[in-house]
C-alpha positions in Angstrom: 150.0 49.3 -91.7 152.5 48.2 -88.8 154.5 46.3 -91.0 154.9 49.4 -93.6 155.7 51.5 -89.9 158.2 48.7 -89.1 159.7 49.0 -92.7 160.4 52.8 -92.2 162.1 52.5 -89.0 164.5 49.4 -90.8 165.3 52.3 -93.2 165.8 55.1 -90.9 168.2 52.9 -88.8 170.0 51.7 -91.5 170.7 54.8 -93.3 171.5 56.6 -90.1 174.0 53.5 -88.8 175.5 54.3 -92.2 175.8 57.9 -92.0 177.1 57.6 -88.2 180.1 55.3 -89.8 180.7 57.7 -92.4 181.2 60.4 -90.0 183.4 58.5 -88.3 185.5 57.6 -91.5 185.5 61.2 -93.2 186.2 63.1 -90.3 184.8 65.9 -88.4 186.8 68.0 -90.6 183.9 67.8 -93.6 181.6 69.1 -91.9 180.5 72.8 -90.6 178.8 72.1 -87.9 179.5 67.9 -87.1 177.6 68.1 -83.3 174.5 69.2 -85.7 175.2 66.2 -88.2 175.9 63.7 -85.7 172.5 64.7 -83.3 170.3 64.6 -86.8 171.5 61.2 -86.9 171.7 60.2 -83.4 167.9 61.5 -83.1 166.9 59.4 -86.7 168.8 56.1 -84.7 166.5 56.5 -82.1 163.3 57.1 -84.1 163.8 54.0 -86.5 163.8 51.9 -83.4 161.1 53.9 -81.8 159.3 52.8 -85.2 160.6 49.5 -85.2 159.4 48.9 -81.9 155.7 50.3 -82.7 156.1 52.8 -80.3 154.6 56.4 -80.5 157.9 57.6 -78.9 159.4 57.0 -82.1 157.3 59.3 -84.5 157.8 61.9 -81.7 161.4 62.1 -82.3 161.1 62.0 -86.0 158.9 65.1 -85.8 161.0 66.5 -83.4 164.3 65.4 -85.7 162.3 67.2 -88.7 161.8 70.1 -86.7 165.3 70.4 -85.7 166.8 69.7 -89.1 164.7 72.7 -91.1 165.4 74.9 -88.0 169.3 73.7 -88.5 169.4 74.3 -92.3 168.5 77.9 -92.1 170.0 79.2 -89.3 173.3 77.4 -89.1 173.6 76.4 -93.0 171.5 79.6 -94.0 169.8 77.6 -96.5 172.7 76.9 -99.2 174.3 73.7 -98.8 171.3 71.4 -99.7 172.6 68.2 -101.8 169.6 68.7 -104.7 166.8 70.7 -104.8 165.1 71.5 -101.8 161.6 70.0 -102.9 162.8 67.0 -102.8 163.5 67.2 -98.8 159.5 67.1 -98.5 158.0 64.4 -100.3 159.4 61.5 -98.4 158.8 63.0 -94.4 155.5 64.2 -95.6 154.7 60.2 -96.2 156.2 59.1 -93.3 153.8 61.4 -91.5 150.7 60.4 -93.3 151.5 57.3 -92.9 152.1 57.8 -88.9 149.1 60.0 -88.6 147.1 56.7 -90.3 149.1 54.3 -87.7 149.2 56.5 -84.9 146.2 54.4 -82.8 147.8 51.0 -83.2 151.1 52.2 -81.8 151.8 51.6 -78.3 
């Protein structure tokens, strides 16, 4: 179970190191709003080590990341914008919080 925890975080810091360097390269010019894009990945940076670390911390700012990104995509985006359909946005956080909710005792 910690392993699959530590796995999650290796993803989430990956693919938020990647999207940081992508801002970085593309511009601030993309984006409408690039203090929202570059918190949501700030914020998954520091949950992927809060998950790496086994550390409840970290699932805390995911939830708090999620909560923030759907608050985000319709008030500042007004819901259009999304890169495919929107049901696709909930299948993988709802695992990560199952999977958090099973793992939550063994964190520290």
């Amino acid at each position: 179970m910690l392993t699959a925890v530590r796995i999650v975080g290796v993803f989430l810091l990956v693919l938020a190191v990647l999207s940081l360097v992508g801002i970085v390269v593309a511009g601030t010019d993309a984006f409408i709003s690039p203090i929202a894009v570059t918190v949501r990945y700030i914020l998954m940076t520091l949950a992927g080590i809060g998950f790496i670390l086994i550390r409840k911390w970290g699932v805390l700012v995911y939830l708090g990341s999620l909560v923030i990104n759907w608050i985000n995509y319709f008030t500042l985006y007004e819901g259009q914008g999304s890169a495919g359909p929107i049901w696709l946005a909930i299948p993988i956080p709802l695992a990560i919080c199952v999977l958090c909710y099973f793992a939550w005792n063994r964190l520290r």
